[in-house]
C-alpha positions as CSV (number, residue, x, y, z in Angstrom):
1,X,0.0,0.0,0.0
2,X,1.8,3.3,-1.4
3,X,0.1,5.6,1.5
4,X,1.2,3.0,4.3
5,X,4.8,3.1,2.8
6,X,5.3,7.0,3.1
7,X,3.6,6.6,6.7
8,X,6.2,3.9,7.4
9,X,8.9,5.8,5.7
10,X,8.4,9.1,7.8
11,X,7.4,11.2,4.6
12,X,3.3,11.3,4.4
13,X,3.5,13.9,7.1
14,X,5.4,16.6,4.9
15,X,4.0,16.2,1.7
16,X,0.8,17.1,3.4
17,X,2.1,19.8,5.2
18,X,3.4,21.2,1.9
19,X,0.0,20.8,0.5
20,X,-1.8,22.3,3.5
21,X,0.5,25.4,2.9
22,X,-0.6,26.1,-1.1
23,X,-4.0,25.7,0.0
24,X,-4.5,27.8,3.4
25,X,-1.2,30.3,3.6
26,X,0.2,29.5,6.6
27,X,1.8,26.0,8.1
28,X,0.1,23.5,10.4
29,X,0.7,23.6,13.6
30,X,2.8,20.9,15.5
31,X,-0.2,19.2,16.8
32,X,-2.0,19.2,13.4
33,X,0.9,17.4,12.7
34,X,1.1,15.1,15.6
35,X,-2.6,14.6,14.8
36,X,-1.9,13.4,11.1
37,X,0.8,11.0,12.2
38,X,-1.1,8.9,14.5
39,X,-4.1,8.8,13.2
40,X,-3.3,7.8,9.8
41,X,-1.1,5.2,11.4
42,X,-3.9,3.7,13.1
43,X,-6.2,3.7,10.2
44,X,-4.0,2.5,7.1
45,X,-3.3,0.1,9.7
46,X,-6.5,-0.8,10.0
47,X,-7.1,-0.9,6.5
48,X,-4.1,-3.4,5.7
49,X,-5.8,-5.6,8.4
50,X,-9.2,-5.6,6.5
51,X,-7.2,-6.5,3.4
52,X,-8.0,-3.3,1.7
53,X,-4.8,-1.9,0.6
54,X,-5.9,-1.5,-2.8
55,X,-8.8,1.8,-1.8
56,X,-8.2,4.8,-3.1
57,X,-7.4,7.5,0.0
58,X,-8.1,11.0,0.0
59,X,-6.7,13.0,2.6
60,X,-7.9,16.0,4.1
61,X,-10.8,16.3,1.0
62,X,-11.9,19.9,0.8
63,X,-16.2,19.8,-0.4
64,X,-17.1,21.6,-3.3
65,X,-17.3,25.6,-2.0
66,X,-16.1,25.6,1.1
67,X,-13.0,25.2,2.9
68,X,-13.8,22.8,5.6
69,X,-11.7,19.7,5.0
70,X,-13.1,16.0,6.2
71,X,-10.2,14.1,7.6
72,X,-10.6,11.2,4.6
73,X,-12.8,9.7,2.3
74,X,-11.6,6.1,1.0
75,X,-13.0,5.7,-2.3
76,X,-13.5,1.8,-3.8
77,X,-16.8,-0.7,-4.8
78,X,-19.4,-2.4,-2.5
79,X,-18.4,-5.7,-1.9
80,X,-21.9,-7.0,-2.9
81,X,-23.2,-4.6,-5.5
82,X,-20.0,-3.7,-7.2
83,X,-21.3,0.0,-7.5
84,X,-18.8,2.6,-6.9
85,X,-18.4,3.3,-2.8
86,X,-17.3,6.0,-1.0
87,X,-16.7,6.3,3.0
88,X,-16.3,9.2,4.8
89,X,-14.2,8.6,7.5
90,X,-13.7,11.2,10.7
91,X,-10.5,10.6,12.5
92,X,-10.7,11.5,16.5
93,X,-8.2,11.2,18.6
94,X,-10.3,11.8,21.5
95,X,-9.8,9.5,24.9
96,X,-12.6,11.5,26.8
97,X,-15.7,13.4,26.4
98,X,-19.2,13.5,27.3
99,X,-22.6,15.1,25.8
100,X,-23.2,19.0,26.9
101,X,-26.2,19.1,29.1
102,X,-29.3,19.7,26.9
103,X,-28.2,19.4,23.9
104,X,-28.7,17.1,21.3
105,X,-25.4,17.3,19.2
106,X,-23.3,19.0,20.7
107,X,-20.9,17.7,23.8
108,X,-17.2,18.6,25.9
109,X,-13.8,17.2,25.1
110,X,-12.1,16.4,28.3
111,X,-10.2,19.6,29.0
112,X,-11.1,21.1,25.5
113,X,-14.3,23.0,25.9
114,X,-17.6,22.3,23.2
115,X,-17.5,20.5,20.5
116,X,-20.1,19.1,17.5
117,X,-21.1,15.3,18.1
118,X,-18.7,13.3,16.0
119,X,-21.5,11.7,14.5
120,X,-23.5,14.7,13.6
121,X,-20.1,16.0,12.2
122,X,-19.7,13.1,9.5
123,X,-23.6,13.2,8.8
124,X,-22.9,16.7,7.8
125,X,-19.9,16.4,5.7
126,X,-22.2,13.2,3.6
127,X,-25.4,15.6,3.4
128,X,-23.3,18.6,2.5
129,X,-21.2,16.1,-0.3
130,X,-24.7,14.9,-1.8
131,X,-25.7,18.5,-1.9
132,X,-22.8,19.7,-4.3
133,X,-21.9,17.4,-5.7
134,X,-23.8,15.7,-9.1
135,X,-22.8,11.9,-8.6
136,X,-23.2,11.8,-5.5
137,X,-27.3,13.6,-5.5
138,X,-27.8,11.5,-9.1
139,X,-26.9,8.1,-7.1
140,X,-24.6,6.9,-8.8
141,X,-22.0,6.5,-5.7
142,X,-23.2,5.2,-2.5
143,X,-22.0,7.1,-0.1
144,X,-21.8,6.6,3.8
145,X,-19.9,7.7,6.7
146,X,-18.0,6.4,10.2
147,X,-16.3,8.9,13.2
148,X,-13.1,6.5,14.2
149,X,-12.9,7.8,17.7
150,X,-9.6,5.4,18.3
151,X,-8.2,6.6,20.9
152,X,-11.3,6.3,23.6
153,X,-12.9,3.2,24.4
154,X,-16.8,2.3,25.1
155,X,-17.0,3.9,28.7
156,X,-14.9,6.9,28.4
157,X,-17.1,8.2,26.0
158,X,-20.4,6.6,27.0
159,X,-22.4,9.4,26.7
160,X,-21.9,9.6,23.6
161,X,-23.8,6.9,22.4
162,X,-27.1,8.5,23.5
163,X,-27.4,10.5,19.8
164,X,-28.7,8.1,17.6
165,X,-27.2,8.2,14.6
166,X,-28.5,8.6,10.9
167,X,-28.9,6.4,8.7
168,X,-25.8,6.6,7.0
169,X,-23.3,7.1,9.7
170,X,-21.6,5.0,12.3
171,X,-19.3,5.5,15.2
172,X,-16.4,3.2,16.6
173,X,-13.8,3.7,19.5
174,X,-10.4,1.6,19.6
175,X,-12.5,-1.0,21.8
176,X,-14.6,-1.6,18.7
177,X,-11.7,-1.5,16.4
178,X,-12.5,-6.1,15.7
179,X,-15.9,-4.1,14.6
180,X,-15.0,-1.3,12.6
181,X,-12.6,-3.9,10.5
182,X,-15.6,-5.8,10.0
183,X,-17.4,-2.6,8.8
184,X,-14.5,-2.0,6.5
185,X,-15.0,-4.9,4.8
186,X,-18.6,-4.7,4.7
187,X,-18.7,-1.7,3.1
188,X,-15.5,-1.6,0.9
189,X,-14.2,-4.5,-1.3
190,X,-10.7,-5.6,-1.6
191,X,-9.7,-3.9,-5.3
192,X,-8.7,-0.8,-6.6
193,X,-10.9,2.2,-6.3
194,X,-9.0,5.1,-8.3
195,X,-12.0,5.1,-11.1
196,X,-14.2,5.9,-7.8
197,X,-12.1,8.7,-7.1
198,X,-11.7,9.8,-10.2
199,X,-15.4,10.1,-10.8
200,X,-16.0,11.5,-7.2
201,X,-13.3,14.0,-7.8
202,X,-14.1,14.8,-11.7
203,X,-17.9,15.1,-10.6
204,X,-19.6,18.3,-11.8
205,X,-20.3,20.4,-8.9
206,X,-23.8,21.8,-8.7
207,X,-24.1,25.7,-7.8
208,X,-23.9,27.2,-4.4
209,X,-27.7,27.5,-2.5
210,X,-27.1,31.1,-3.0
211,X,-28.5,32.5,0.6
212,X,-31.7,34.2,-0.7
213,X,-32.3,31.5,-2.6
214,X,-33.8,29.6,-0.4
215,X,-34.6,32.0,2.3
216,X,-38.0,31.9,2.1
217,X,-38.3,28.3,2.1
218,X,-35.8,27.9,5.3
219,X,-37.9,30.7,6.9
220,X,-41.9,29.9,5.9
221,X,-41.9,26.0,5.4
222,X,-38.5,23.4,6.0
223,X,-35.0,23.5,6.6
224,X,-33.1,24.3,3.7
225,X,-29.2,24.5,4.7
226,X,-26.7,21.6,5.6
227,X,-24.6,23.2,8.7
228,X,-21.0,21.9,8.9
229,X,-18.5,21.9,12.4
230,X,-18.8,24.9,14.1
231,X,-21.7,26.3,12.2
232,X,-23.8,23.2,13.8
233,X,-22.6,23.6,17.1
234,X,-23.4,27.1,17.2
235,X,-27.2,26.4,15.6
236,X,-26.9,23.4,18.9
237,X,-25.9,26.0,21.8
238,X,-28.6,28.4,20.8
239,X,-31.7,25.3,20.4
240,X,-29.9,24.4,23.8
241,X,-29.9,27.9,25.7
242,X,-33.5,28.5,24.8
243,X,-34.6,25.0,26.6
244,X,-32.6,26.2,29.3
245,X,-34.0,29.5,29.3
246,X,-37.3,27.8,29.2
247,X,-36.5,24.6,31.9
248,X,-34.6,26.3,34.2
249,X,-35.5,30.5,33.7
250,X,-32.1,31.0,32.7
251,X,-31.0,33.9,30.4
252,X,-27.7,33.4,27.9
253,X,-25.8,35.5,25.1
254,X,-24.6,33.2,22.2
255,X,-21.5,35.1,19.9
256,X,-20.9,33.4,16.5
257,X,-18.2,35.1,14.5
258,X,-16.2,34.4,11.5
259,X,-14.9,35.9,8.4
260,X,-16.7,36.4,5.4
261,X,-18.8,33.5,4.1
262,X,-18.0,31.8,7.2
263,X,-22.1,31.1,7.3
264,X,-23.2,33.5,9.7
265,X,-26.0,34.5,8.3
266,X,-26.9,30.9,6.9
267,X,-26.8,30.1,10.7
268,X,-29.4,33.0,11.6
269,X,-31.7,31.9,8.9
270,X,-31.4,28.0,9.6
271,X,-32.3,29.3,13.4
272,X,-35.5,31.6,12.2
273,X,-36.9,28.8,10.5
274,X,-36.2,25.6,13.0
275,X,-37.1,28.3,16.1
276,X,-40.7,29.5,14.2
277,X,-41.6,25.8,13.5
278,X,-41.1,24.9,17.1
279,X,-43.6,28.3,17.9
280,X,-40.6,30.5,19.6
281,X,-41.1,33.9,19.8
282,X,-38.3,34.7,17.5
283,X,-36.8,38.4,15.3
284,X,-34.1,39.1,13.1
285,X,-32.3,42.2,13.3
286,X,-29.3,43.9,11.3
287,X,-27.8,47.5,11.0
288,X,-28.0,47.4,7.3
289,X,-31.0,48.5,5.7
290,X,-30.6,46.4,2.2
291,X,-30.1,43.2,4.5
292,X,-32.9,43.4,6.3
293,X,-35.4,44.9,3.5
294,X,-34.0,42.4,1.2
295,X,-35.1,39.1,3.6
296,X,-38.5,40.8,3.8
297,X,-38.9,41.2,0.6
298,X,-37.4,37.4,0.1
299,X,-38.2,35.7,3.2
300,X,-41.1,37.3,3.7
301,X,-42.4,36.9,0.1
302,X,-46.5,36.8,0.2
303,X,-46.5,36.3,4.0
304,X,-46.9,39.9,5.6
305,X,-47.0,37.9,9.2
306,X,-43.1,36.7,8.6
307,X,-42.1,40.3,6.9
308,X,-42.2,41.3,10.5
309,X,-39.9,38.8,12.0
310,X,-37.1,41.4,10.3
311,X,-36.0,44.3,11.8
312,X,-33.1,46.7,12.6
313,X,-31.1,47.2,15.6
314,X,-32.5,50.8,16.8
315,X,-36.3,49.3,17.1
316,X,-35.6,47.5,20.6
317,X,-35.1,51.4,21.5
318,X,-38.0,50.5,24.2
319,X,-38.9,46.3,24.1
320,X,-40.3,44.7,26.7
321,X,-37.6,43.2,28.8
322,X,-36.9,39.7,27.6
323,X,-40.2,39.7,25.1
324,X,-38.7,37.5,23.0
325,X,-37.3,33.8,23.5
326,X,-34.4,35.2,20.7
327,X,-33.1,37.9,18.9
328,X,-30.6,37.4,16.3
329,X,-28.8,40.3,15.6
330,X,-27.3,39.5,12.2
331,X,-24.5,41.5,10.7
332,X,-23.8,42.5,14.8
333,X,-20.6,44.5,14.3
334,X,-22.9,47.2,12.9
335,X,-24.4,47.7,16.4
336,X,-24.1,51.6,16.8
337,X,-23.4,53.2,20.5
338,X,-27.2,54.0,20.9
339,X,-30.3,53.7,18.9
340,X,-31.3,57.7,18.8
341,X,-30.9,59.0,15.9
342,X,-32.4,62.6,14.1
343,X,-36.2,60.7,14.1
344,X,-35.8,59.4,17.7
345,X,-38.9,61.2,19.7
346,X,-37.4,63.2,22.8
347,X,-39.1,60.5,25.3
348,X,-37.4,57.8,24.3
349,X,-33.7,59.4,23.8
350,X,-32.3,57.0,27.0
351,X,-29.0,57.3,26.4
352,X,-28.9,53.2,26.4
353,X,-26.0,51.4,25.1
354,X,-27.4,49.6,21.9
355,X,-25.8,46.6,23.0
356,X,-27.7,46.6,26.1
357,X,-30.8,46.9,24.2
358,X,-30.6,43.7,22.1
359,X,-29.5,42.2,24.7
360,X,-32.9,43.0,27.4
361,X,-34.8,42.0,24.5
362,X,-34.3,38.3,24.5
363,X,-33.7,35.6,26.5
364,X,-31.6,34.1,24.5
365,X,-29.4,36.6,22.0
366,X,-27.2,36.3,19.4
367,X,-24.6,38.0,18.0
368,X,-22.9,37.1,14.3
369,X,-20.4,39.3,13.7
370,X,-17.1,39.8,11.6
371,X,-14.8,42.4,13.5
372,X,-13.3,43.0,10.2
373,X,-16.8,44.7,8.5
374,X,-16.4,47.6,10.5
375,X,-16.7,50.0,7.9
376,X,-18.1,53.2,10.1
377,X,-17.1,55.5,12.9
378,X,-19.6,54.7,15.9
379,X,-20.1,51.0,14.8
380,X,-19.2,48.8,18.3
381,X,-20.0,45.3,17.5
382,X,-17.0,43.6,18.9
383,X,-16.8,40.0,20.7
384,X,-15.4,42.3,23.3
385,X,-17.7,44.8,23.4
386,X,-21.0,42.1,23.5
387,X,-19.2,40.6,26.0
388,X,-18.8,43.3,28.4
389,X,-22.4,44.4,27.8
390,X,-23.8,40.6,28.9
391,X,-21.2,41.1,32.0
392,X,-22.8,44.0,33.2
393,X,-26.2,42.8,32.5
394,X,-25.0,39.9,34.7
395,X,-25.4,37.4,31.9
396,X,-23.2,34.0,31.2
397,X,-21.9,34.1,27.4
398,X,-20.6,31.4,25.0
399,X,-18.3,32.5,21.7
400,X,-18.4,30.3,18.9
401,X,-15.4,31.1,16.0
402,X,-16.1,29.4,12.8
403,X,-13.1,28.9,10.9
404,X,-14.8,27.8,7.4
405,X,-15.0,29.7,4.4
406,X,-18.2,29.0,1.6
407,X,-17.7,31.9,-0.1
408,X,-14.5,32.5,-2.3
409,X,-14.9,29.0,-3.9
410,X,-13.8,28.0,-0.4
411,X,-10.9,29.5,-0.8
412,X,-9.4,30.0,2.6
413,X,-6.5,30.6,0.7
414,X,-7.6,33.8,-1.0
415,X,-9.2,35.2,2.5
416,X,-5.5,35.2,3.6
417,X,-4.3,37.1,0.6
418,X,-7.4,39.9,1.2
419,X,-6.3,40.1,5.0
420,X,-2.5,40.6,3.8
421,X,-2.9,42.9,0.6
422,X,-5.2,45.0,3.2
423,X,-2.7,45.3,6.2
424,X,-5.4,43.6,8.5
425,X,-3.1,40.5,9.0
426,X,-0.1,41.5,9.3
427,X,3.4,40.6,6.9
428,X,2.1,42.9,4.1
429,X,1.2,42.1,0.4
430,X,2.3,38.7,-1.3
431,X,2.1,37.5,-4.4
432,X,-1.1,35.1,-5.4
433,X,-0.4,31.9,-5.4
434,X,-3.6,30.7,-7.3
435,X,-6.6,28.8,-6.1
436,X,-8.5,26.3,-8.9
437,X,-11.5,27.2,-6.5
438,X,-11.3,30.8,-7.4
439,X,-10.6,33.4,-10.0
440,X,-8.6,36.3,-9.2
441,X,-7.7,38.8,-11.9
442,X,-7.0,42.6,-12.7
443,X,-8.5,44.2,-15.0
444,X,-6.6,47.6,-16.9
445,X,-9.4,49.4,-17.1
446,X,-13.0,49.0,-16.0
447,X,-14.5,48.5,-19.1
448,X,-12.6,45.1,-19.0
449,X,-14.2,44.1,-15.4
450,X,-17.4,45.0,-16.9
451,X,-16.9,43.2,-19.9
452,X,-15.7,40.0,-18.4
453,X,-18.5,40.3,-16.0
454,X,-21.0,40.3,-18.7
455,X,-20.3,37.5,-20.0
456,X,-20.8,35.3,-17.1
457,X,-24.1,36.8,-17.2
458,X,-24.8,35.4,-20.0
459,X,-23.4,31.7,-18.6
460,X,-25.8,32.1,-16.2
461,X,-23.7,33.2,-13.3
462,X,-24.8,36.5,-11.0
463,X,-22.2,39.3,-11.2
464,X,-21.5,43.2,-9.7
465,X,-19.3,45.5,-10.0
466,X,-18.8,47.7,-6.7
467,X,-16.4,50.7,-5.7
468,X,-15.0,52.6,-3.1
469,X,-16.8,55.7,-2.2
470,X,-14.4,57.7,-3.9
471,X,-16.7,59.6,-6.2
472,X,-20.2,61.9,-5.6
473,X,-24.1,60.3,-5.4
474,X,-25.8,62.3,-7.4
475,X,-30.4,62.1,-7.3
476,X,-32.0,60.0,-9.3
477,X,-33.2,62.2,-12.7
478,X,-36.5,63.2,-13.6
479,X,-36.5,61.1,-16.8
480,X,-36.2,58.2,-14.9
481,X,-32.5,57.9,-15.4
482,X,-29.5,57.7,-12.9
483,X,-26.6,60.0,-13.2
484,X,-23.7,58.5,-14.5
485,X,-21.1,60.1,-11.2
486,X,-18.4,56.9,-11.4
487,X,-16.2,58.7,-14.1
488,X,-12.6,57.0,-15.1
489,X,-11.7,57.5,-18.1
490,X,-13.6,57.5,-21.1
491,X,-15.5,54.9,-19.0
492,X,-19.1,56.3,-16.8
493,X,-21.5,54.3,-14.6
494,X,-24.4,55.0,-12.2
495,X,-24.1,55.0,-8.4
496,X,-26.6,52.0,-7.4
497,X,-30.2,53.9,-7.4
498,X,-30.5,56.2,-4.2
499,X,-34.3,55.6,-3.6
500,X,-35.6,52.6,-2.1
501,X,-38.1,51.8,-4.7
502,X,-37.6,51.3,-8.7
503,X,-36.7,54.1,-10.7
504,X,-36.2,53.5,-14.2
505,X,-34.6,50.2,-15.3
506,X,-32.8,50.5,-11.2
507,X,-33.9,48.7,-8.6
508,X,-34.5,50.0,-5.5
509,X,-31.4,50.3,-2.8
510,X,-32.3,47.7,-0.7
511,X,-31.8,45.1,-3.3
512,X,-29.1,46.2,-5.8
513,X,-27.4,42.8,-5.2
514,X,-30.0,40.4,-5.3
515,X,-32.3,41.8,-8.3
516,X,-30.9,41.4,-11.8
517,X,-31.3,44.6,-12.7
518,X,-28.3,45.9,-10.4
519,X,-26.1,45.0,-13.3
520,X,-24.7,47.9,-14.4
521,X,-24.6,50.6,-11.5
522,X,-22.1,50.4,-8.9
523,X,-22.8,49.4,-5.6
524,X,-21.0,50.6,-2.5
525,X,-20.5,49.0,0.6
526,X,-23.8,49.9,2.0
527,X,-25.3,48.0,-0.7
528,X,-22.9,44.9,-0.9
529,X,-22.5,43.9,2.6
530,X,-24.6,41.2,3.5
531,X,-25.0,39.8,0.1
532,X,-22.7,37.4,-2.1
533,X,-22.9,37.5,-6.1
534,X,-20.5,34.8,-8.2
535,X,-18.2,37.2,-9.5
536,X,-17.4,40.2,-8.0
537,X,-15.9,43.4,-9.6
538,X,-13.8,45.9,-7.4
539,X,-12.5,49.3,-8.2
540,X,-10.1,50.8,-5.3
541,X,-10.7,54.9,-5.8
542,X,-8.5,57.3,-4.4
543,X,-9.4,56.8,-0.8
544,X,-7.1,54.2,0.0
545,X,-3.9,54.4,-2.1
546,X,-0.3,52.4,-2.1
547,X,2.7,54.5,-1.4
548,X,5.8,52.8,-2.0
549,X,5.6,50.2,0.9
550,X,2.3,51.0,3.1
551,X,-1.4,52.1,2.4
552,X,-2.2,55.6,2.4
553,X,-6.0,56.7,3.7
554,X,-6.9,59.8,2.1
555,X,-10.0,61.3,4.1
556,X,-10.3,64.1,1.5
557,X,-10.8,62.0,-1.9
558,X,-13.9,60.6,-0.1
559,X,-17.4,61.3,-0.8
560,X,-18.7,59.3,2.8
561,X,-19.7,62.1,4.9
562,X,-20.0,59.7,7.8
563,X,-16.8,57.7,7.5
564,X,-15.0,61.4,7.0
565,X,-16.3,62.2,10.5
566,X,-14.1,60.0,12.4
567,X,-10.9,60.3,13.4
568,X,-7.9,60.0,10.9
569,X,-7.2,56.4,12.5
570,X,-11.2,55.4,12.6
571,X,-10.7,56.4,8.6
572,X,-7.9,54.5,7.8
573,X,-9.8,51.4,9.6
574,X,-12.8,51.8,8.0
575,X,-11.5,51.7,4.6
576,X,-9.8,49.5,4.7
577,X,-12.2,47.0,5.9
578,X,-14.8,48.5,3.2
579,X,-12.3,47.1,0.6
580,X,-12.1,44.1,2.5
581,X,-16.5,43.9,2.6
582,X,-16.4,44.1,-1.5
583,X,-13.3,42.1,-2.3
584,X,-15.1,39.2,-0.8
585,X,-18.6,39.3,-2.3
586,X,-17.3,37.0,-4.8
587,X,-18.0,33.1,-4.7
588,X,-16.2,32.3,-7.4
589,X,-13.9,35.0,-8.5
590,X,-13.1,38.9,-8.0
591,X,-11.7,41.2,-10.5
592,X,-9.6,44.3,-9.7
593,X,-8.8,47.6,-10.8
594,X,-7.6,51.0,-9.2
595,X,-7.7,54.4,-10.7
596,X,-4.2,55.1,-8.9
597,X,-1.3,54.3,-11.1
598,X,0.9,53.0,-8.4
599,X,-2.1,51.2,-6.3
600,X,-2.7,49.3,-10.1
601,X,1.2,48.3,-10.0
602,X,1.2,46.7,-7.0
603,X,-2.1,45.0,-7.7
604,X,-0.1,43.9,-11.2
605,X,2.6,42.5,-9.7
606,X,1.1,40.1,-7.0
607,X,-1.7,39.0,-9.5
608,X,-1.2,38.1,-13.2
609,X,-4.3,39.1,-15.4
């Protein structure tokens, strides 16, 4: 067996550490390591004992659009049937852990804090494979999964076995190891399986479940989205701290955050719709006026009733103190440091943190958040700042990091290069490295963004182009036109329409990046964030330049009244992370351009077009 000769030859472990850093950026640590070593010499082991040296092994398999990676999939044919197998196998090197009390799937490593059920993890990864991809939904690979927990035996984990597992998942410990060989050979047959993989790999993958997509149906009618690792733990602790709010009176912030298309808001939706169904008292809020009047309209489409489970921040001004069984305040790092604003009446100007708001609402409230989306002065929505207010409202709290990434082709690796080229991670700019899960170009002018863009229109694809607020907003015009303020060059586009409703051809604000018609006007932040497209095209303006080795804010070629209002530093931050917000719309590729010569240079060098 060629995989149990590398393991037995000391190599294996390098040649995946190499691969680990083209794909993610950075090295694994020395436990990753540790881990790789001594689980996958218990389990080739295990497979030479089944006689089964002839499977094909995949190791550390990234799913289509996301870059979560399941620890192997052993690819082969059914002993019986002959059809083409594959067996998704989670590796835990666990010795002790036990379920979390009142929850279903969720339970505590010895000495390691929460963690998803191992079984509910594998069931994921096989629901999310069948999802995305073709031959795996069409049926024509089986498909099944085992967690190899092979370090614990029966008792040490015994509460474990109260989940019962699906249908196509099983669960062994080293005391089961005579079983789990059995298993093997149950499920796999001893001869070759590189056509398996070859098809399983090679398989056409189907396209993402865009968010708003389905949001309607995940809201009004069934659950809609397959939640992977940390995403289903999080969805776990929140179903868990609203039976304990319920049981046992008890009152509990939940924090999720995570980069861009790290599922946050796939998580709040999942929530709304499993929390209605059960008849919680349940509301969705945001800061951003296009999210949450883009769900309404979605979500909420023909049911006025669920229209009203979305809301914004400032209308908890003066709730009933723990009304609600949840909040979940979506998009959380836009919470502002009060809710009064020019429209507030004078009796309920309180002074109030905003923070401290949401969380009176609820029992149960949660927070998804991104620190990096900061994009205003006055926007607080910090893990530390949420956990300060739940302090002093003499509340426990639970922070949940998710670490995947399902936008960007699942390109963790491109994430890294955003957070580098923007200064927000720190060892400045390097040169792309490429990504066959996503497309990064520059463009030399912006009539070659929007020309590219066009044409994956026309394949069906969803595309924007957005900008920094480097230029004016002019009104809509009477004739029903927009002005054309986004000048460069010989080349002129619309602002995305000002007005909430139509005008013209335009949609309305609120939904520049989910209607078709936004194609062709510019969005800015305020109109991108919360939303994903398939392509994405970015023009840097003068507000954020390159200067011969650092980034260079320049307050004064900004049109953003608001962001201008801050301090020089609060500028620079914000930004920066705007050009982070619209670099990473994309799902499947981004497209750049600056207007500043130098900017464009260094863009050129680290990225070939």
């Amino acid at each position: 067996m060629h995989l149990r000769a590398r393991i037995e030859a000391g190599t294996l472990v390098d040649e995946m550490a190499k691969s680990f850093f083209h794909e993610v950026g950075h090295r694994p640590s020395a436990g990753e390591r540790g881990s790789w070593a001594s689980s996958l010499d218990v389990l080739t082991g295990d497979l030479v004992d089944a006689g089964l040296g002839d499977v094909e092994v995949l190791l550390e398999h990234r799913p289509p659009l996301t870059s979560k990676r399941a620890d192997v999939i052993l690819c082969g044919v059914h002993p019986r049937s002959a059809k083409p197998q594959v067996l998704v196998v989670e590796l835990k090197q666990w010795s002790k852990a036990r379920m979390l009390d009142s929850a279903d799937d969720a339970c505590v490593l010895d000495g390691m804090g929460e963690r998803l059920h191992p079984l509910a993890q594998v069931h994921g990864y096989c629901e999310y494979l069948r999802d995305f991809t073709a031959v795996l939904e069409h049926q024509h690979i089986d498909l099944t999964g085992v967690a190899y927990l092979h370090n614990a035996d029966d008792d040490s984990i015994r509460d474990l076995w109260n989940l019962q597992p699906a249908s196509d998942v099983r669960m062994f410990t080293a005391q089961r190891r005579g079983e789990f060989i059995d298993f093997l050979k149950s499920t796999l047959a001893p001869a070759p399986g590189a056509e398996t993989a070859d098809a399983l790999l090679g398989s056409a993958i189907r396209p993402s479940r865009q968010l708003l997509a389905v949001a309607a149906e995940e809201v009004q009618r069934q659950e809609q989205f397959v939640l992977l690792d940390e995403q289903r733990l999080a969805y776990s602790l929140v179903l868990r701290a609203v039976e304990r709010a319920r049981t046992a009176n008890a009152k509990e912030a939940i924090i999720v955050t995570g980069g861009p298309g790290s599922g946050k808001s796939v998580i709040a939706l999942a929530l709304m719709g499993e929390l209605a169904r059960q008849g919680r008292s349940v509301v969705h809020a945001t800061g951003s006026a296009a999210v949450t009047k883009t769900l309404r309209k979605v979500a909420g489409a023909r049911a006025p009733r669920v229209q009203k489970l979305f809301k914004f921040f400032n209308d908890f001004i003066d709730a009933e103190k723990n009304g609600l069984d949840v909040l979940i305040a979506d998009e959380a790092h836009r919470i502002r440091e009060n809710s009064s604003n020019r429209y507030t009446p004078a009796a309920k100007r309180t002074g109030r943190a905003q923070v401290a708001e949401l969380i009176d609402a609820a029992r149960v409230p949660v927070f998804l958040l991104d620190e990096h989306q900061v994009v205003r002065p006055g926007e607080l929505g910090t893990v530390a700042d949420i956990k300060a207010a739940a302090a002093s409202a003499g509340i426990g709290h639970r922070v949940v990091e998710l670490d995947g990434q399902f936008r960007a082709g699942g390109s963790r690796a491109y994430e890294h290069w955003v957070l580098r080229l923007l200064g927000l991670e720190p060892g400045g700019p390097v040169a792309w490295q490429g990504d066959d899960r996503f497309d990064l170009r520059v463009a030399a002018a912006p009539s070659a963004i929007e020309d590219s863009l066009r044409a994956k229109l026309v394949e069906g694809f969803g595309a924007r182009i957005a900008a920094g607020y480097s230029w004016p907003w002019g009104d809509p015009q009477a004739d029903g036109t927009l002005p054309s303020d986004v000048v460069i060059g010989d080349w002129s586009r619309p602002w995305n329409n000002k007005k909430d409703t139509s005008h013209g051809d335009a949609p309305g604000t609120p939904f520049w990046a989910s209607d078709p018609r936004g194609f062709g006007q510019v969005g800015c932040v305020y109109t991108a964030q919360g939303f994903e497209y398939d392509y994405a095209g970015v023009i840097f303006g003068e507000d954020l330049v390159w200067r011969t080795d650092r980034w260079v804010a320049q307050p004064a070629r900004s049109h953003d009244s608001q962001v201008k209002r801050g301090s020089p530093a609060q500028f620079d931050r914000a930004v920066r992370n705007t050009y982070k917000v619209l670099l990473t719309r994309g799902m499947r590729g981004a497209t750049l351009f600056s207007t500043d010569a130098e900017t464009q240079q260094l863009f050129e060098q680290p990225v070939e077009a």
